[in-house]
N, C-alpha and C positions, 0 to 999 in steps of 0.2 A: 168260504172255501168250497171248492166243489167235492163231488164226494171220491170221485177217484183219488184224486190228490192226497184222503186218507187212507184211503186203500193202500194208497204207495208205500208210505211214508212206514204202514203196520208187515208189509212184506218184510221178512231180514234180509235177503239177499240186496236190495236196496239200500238199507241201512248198514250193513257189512260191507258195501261198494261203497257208502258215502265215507264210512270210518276210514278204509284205506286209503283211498284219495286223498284226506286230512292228512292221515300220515305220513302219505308220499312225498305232499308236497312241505309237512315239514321239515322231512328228509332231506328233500332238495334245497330246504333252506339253511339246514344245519350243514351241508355239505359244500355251498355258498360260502359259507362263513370261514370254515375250515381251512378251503384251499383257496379261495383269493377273500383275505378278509378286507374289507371296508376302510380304507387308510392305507394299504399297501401290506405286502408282506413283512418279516422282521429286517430282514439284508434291505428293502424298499428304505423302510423306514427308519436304519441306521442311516442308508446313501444321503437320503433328504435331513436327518441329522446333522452331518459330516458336512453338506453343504451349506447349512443355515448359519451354522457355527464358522465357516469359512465367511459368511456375507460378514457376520457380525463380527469378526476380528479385520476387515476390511474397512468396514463402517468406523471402527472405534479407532483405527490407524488414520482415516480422512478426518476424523472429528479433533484426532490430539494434533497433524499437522494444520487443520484451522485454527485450531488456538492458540497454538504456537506462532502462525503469522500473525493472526490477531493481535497476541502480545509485543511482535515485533512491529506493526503498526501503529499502534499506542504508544510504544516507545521512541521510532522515528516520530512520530506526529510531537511527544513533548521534546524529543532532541531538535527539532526544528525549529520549536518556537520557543526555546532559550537562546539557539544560536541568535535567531531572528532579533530578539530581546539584549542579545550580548553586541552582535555584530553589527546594528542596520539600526540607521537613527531615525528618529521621525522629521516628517517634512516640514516641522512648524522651527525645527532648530537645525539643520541639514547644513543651510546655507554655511551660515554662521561656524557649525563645531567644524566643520569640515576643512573650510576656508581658512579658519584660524590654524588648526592641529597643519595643514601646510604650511602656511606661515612659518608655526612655531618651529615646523622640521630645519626647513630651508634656513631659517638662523641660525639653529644649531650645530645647521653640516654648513654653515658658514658661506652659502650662494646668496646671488640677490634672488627676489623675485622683478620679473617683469610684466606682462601682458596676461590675463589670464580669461579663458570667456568657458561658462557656466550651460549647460542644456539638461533639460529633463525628460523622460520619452518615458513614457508608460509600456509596460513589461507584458507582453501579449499572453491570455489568459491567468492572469494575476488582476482584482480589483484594488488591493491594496499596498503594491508595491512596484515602483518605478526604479528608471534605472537615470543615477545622473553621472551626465559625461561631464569632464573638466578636463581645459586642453588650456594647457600653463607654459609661458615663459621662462626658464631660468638661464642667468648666467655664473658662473664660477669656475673653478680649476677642476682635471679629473678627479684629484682626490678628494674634493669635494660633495663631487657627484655622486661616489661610492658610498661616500657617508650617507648622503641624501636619499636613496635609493635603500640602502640599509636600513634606514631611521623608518621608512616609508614601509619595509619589508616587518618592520617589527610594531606598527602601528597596530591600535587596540581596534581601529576603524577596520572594515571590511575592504580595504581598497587592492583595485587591479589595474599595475599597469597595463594598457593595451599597447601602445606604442610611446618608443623614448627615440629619439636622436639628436644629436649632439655634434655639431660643427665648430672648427674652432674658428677664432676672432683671426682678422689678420695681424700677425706681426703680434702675436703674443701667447699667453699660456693660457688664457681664457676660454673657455666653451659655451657657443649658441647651445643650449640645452630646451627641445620642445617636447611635452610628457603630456602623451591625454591618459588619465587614468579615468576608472569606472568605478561607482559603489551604489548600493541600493539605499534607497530611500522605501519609509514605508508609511504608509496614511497615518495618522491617530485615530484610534477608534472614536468614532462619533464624525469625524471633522468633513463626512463627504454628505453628512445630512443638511 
């Protein structure tokens, strides 16, 4: 060190200047603190209180209505694939339950059957479920019809009709009766490997 620099350092008025400066500027820092503290004021810091606590009752209001569709999605998803399970036959027995349960209607409400022809057409974005049309012959009386279309309305099968009409015979009480109904078919698990 050089030697003035102890010179300095042994004057007071130097060392009296240096003290004050120190204290000045802890002054200034105690006075910092005071009036803008570090964080906000108390009114700052209740406002951003008041606000956080609004985010998170907002938050907890979108989180209970996700759960809640959530659980309504879960719920449609198993209501659907009981209906699917109750209503919609698979395509290794289609033909057949389907075919017959007409039959067995059409005996019942006491019509003949006549002509019947069968189409299956796959259900656009669906892998697993087709749609089969059947477009059917019958003849018998109206009251007959009623019945048949009754029997049909109270079937365990998923069926719709799409179109019925119904001309009568000449020279009698009988009706041309042509029905294409609709019902879903749906794969077997495994059967498309």
């Amino acid at each position: 060190m050089p030697k003035n620099f102890k010179a300095v350092i042994r004057d007071p008025r130097v060392v009296v200047r240096g003290v004050i400066g120190v204290l000045l500027a802890a002054n200034l820092a105690a006075a910092v603190m005071a009036f803008k503290p570090f964080g906000g004021s108390a009114d700052e810091l209740r406002q951003r209180r008041s606000e956080l606590q609004l985010q998170l009752t907002q938050s907890q209001a979108r989180l209970a209505r996700t759960k809640q569709l959530a659980g309504k999605v879960e719920m449609a998803r198993t209501q659907g694939d009981e209906f699917l399970s109750q209503y919609v036959t698979d395509r290794r027995t289609t033909y057949s339950t389907i075919l017959e349960e007409l039959d067995r209607t059409a005996q019942e409400a006491g019509i003949k059957t006549r002509d019947r022809n069968v189409e299956l057409n796959p259900i656009e974005g669906s892998d697993t479920l087709e749609m089969m049309s059947i477009t059917a012959g019958y003849e018998g009386s109206y009251a007959n019809l009623q019945k048949f279309v009754g029997l049909l309305d109270k079937s365990p099968r998923f069926l719709i009709i799409e179109s019925l009409s119904a001309a009568p015979q000449q020279g009698g009480q009988v009706l041309n009766v042509s029905l294409k109904l609709d019902t879903f078919v749906k794969e077997a698990p495994g059967a498309a490997l």
